[in-house]
C-alpha positions as CSV (number, residue, x, y, z in Angstrom):
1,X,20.0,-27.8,38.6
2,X,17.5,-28.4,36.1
3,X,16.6,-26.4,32.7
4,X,12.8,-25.3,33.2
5,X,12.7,-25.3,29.1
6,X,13.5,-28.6,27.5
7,X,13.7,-30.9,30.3
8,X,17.6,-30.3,30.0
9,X,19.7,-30.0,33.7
10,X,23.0,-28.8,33.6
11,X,25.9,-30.6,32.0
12,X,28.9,-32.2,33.9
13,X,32.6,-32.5,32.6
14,X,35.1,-35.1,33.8
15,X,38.0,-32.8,33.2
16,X,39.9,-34.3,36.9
17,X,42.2,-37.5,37.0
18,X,40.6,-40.1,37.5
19,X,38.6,-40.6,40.7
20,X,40.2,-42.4,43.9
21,X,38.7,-46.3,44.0
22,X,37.5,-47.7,47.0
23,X,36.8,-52.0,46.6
24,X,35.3,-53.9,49.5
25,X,37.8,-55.1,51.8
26,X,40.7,-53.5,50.2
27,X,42.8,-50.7,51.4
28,X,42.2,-47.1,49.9
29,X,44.7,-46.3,46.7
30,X,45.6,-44.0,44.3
31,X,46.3,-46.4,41.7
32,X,44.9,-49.8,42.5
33,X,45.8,-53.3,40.3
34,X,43.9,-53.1,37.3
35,X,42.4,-56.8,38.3
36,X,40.9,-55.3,41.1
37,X,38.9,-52.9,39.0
38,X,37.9,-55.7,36.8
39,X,37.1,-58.5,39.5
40,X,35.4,-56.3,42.0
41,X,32.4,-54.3,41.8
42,X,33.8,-50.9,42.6
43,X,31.3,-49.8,45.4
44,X,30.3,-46.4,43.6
45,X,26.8,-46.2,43.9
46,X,24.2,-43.2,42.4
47,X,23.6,-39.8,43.6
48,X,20.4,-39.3,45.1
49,X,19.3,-36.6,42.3
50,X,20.3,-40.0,39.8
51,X,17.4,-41.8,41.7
52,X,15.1,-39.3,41.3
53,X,16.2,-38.7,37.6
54,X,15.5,-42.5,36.8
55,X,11.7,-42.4,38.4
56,X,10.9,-40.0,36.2
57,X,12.4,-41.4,33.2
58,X,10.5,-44.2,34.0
59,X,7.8,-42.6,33.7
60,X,8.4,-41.4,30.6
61,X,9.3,-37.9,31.5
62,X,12.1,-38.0,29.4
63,X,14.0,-39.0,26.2
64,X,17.6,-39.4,26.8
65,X,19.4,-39.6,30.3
66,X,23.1,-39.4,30.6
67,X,24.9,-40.9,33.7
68,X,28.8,-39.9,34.2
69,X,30.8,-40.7,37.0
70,X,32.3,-38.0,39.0
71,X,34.0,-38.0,42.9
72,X,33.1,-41.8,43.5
73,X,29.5,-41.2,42.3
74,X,27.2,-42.3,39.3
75,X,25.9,-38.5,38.8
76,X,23.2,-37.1,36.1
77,X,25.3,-35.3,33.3
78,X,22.0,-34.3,31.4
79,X,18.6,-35.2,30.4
80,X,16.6,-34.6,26.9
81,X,13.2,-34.6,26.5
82,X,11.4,-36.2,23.3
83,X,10.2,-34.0,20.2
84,X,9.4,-36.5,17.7
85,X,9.2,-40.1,17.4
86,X,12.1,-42.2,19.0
87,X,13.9,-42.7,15.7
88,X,13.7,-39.3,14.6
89,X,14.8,-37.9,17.7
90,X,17.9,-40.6,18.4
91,X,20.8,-39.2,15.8
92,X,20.1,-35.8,16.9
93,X,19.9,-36.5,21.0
94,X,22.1,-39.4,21.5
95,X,25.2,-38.8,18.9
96,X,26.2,-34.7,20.4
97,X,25.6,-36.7,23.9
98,X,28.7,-38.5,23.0
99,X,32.6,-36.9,24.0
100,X,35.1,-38.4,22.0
101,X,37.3,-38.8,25.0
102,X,35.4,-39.8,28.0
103,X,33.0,-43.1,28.9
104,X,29.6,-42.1,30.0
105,X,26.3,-44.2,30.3
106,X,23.2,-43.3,28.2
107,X,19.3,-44.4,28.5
108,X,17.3,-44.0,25.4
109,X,13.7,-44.5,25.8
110,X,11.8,-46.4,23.0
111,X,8.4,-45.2,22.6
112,X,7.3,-49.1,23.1
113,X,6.4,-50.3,26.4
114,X,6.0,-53.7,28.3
115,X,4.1,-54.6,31.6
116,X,6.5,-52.3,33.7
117,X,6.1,-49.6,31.6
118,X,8.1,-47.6,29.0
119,X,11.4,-49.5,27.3
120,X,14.9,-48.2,26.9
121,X,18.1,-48.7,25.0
122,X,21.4,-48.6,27.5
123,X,24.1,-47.7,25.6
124,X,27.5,-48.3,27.5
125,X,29.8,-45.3,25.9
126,X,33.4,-46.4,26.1
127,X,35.6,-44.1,23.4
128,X,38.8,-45.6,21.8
129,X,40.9,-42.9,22.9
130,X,39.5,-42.7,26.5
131,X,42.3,-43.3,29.5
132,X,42.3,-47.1,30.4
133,X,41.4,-46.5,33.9
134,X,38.3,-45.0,33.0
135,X,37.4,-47.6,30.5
136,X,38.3,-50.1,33.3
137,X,36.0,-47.8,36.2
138,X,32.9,-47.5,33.9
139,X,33.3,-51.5,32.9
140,X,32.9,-52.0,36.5
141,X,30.3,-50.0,37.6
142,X,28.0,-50.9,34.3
143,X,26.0,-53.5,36.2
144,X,25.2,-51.5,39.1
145,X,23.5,-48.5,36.9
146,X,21.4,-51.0,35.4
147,X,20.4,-52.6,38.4
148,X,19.5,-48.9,39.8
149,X,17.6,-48.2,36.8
150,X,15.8,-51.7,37.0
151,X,16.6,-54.2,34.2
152,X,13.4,-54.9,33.6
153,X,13.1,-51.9,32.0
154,X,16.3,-52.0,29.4
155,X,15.2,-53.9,26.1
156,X,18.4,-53.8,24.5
157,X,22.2,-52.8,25.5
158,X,24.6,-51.7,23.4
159,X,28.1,-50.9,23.8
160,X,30.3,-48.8,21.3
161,X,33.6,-47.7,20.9
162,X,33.1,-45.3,18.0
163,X,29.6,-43.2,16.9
164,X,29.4,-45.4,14.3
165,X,28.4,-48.9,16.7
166,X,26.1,-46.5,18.7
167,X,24.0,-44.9,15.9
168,X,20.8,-45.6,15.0
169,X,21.9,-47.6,12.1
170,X,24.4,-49.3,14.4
171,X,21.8,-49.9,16.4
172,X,19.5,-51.2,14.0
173,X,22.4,-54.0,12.9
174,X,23.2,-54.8,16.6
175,X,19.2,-56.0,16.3
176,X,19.1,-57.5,13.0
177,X,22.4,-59.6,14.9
178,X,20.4,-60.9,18.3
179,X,17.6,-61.9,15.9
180,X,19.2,-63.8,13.7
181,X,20.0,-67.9,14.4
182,X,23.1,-69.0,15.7
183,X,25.8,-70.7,13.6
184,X,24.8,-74.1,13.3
185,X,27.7,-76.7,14.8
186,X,29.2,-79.3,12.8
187,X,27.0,-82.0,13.7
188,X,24.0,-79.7,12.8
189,X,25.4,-78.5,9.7
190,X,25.9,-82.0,8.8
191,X,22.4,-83.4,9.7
192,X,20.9,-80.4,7.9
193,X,22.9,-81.7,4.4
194,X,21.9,-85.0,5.0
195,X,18.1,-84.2,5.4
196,X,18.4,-81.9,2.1
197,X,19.6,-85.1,0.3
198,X,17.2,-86.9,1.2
199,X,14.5,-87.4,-2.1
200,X,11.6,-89.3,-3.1
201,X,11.8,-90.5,-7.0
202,X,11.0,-93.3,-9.5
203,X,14.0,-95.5,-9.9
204,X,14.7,-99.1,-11.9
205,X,16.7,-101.7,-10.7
206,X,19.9,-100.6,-13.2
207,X,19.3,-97.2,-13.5
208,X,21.2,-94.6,-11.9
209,X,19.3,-91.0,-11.4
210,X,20.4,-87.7,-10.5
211,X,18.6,-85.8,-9.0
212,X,18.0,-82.3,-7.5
213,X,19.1,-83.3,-4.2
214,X,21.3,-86.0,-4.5
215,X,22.2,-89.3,-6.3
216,X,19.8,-92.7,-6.1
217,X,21.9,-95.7,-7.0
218,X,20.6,-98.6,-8.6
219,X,20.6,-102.6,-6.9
220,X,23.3,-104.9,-8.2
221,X,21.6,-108.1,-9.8
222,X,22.7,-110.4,-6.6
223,X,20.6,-107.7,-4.1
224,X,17.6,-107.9,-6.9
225,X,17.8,-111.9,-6.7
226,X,18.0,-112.0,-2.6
227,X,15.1,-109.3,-2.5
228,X,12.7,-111.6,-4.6
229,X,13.7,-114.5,-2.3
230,X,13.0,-112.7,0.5
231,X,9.4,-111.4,-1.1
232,X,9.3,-115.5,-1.8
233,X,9.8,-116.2,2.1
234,X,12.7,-118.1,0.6
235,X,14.7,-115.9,3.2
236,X,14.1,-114.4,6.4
237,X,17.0,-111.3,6.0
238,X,18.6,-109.5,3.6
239,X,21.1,-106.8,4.4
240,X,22.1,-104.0,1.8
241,X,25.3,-101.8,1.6
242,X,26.2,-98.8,-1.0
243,X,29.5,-99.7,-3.1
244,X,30.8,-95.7,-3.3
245,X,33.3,-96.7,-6.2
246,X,30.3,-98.6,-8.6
247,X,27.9,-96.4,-7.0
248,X,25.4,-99.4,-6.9
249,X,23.2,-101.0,-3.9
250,X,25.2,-104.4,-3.3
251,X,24.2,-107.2,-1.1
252,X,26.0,-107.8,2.3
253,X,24.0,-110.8,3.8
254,X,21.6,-113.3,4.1
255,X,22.4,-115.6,7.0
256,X,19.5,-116.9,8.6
257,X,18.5,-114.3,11.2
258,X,16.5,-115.0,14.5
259,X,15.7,-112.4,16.4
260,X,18.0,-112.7,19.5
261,X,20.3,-112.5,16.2
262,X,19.4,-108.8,14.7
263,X,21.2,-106.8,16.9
264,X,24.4,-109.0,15.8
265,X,23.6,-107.9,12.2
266,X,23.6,-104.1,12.7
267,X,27.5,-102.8,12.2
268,X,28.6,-100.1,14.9
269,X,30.7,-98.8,11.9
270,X,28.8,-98.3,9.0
271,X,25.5,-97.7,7.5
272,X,23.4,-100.1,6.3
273,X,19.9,-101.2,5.0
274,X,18.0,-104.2,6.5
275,X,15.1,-106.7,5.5
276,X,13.9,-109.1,8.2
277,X,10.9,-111.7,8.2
278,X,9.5,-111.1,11.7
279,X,7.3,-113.9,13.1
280,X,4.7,-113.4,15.0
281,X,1.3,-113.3,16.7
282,X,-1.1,-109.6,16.9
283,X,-4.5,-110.4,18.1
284,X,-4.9,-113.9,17.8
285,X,-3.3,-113.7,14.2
286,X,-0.1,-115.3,13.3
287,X,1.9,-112.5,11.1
288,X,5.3,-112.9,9.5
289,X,5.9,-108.9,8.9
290,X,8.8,-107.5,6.7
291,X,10.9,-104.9,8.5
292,X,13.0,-102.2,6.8
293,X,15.7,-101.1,9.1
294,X,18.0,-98.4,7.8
295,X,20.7,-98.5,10.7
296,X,23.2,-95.5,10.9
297,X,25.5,-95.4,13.7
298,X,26.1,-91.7,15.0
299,X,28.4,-89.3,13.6
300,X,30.9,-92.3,13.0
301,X,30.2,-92.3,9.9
302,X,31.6,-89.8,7.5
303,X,29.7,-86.7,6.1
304,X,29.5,-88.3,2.3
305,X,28.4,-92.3,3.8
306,X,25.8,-90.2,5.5
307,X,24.5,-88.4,2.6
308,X,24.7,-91.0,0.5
309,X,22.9,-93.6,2.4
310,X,19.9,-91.2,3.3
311,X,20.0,-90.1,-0.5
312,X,19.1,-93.5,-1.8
313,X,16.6,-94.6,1.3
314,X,13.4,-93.4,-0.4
315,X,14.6,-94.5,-3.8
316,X,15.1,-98.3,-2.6
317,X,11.7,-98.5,-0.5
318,X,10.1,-96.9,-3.8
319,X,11.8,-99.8,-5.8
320,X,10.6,-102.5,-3.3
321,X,7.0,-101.1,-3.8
322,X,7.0,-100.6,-7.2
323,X,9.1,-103.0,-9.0
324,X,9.3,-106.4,-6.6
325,X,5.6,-105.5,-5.5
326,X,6.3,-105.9,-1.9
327,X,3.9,-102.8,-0.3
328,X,5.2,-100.1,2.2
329,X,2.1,-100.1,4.7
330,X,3.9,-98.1,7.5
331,X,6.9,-95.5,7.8
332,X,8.2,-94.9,11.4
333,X,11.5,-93.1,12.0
334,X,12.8,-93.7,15.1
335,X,16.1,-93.9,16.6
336,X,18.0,-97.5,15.3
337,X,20.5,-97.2,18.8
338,X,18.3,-97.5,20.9
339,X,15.9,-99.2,19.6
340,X,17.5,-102.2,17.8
341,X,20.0,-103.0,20.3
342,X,17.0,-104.4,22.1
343,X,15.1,-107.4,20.7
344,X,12.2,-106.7,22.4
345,X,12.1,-103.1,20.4
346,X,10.5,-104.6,17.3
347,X,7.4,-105.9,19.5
348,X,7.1,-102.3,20.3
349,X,3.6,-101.6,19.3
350,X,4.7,-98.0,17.5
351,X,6.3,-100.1,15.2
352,X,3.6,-102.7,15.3
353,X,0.2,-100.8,15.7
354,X,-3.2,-102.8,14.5
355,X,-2.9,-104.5,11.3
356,X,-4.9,-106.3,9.0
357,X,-6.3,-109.6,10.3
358,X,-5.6,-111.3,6.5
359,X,-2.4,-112.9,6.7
360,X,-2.4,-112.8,2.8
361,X,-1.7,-108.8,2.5
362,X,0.0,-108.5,6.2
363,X,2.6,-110.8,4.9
364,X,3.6,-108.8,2.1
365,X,3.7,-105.8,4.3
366,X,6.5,-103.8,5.2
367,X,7.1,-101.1,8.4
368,X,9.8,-99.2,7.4
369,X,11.5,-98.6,10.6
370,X,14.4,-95.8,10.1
371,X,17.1,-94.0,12.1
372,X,18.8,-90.7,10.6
């Protein structure tokens, strides 16, 4: 059976029609449905000489195995042994392996191993011009060869229709493929733009800047006025929306805003930016805290509202800092859903941790509270 030189057995041609099928529970046919091929496992199983073939290759006696099926059997058409490295040898072994008109099943061992021991490439041969019942026969009986061989064992799989997919270069691609990240969806695509836009940069209150990443508008002279009011404690809210066709920061509201009230104030349509005076007591200490609340809700929005309004977030805080003096002691971004829907969120004490006991600098303070 086997070559004493080489490691090499004999080799085995499928030159006969194709083999008679016999499916569990079905009656024996000459030409059974095709969706019988496909839905069933066939119940050809491998030839004892197959299982002795495979615990050697598993331990590394050989380089290349092929597997053919022949009279209802998975039976050894030949083995290789290795000469050089596993690249060097895999052109030369693996390609001549190959018949341009008949499926067959190769194992390529790797000359890296894992806990079980040496790793190999199967490589599922099914040839263009190959009869469709044989294509159909060796489909089915793929996942019972690798279960014989023990999966554990097969690193990759391949499958190839032409020399060309099967090649070591075709081969290396297939890799190069499973390695590489999936295609982001829309929704990720979109939040990735969105995060590119967002910049931090110097701004005045009537100056519009481009920038590398996106565009900062400037604040309209009414949303200047109501922001030093607000700074003044001569209002307890301001909200802020982007006019696309002036491209300028414009002021939406300043209704006088409890807060069993600010969840009444964020839009389920549109973005927005928020001010609010929050009253109350932290250790002993009565506090009246400004809040920055950038509110966006979901993917309701469209792709350039989105951009926009992250574009000019930094720019407008910056603004607040720089130019109306108002400091930016913390920056949290969470989630504005869930978070301002409940009143009882802005108590939350990740959005109020420890502040200063001096009601003189806490009052001038702002957490920046931000959803994305």
């Amino acid at each position: 059976m086997r070559s004493a030189e080489g490691g090499e057995t004999r080799q085995r041609h499928v030159t006969s029609p194709p083999p008679r099928f016999l499916l569990p529970g079905s009656r024996v046919s000459k030409h059974p449905p095709p969706s019988e091929i496909m839905s069933h496992q066939t119940g050809i199983q491998a030839a004892d000489e197959v299982k002795d073939v495979f615990g050697n290759a598993r331990n590394g006696e050989y380089r290349l195995v092929k597997i053919v099926i022949e009279n209802e059997e998975l039976v050894l058409g030949f083995t290789k042994s290795a000469a050089r490295s596993w690249e060097e040898d895999y052109d030369a072994l693996v390609l001549p392996a190959l018949d341009k008109e008949l499926p067959c099943y190769i194992l390529y061992r790797l000359d890296s191993t894992n806990s079980l021991g040496h790793e190999w490439i199967f490589i599922a041969w099914s040839p263009d011009h190959s009869p469709v019942r044989h294509k159909m026969l060796y489909a089915a009986t793929r996942a019972t060869l690798r279960k014989e061989f023990g999966l554990g064992h097969i690193k990759d799989e391949i499958f190839g229709t032409v020399k060309d997919d099967v090649s070591l270069s075709g081969y290396k691609k297939h890799v190069t493929a499973q390695s590489a990240p999936l295609p982001l969806t829309a929704a990720e695509e979109e939040l990735r733009q969105i995060k590119l836009s967002e910049v931090q940069t110097d701004i005045h209150v009537n100056t519009t800047k481009q920038t590398l990443q996106g565009v900062a508008f400037p604040l309209d002279g009414e949303a200047v006025a109501a922001l030093q009011q607000f700074k003044d404690k001569k209002l307890n809210y301001v909200q802020l929306s982007i006019n696309f066709e002036k491209e300028l920061i414009v002021l939406s509201n300043t209704d006088a805003t409890e807060m069993k009230d600010l969840p009444k104030r964020i839009p389920r349509d549109a973005a927005r930016y928020h001010f609010f005076r929050y009253k109350h007591s932290h250790e002993g200490d009565y506090l009246e805290s400004a809040v920055f609340i950038y509110s966006m809700p979901g993917y309701s929005c469209g792709i350039r509202e989105r951009m926009l309004y992250s574009s000019c977030k930094n720019p407008l805080l910056e603004m607040v800092e720089n130019k109306l003096l108002m400091e930016v002691e913390k920056k949290r971004h969470r989630d504005a859903t869930s978070y301002i829907r409940s009143t009882s969120s802005i108590r939350h004490p990740c959005i109020f941790p420890s502040m200063k006991s001096s009601r003189e600098s806490s009052s001038s303070s702002i957490s920046s509270f931000i959803s994305i």
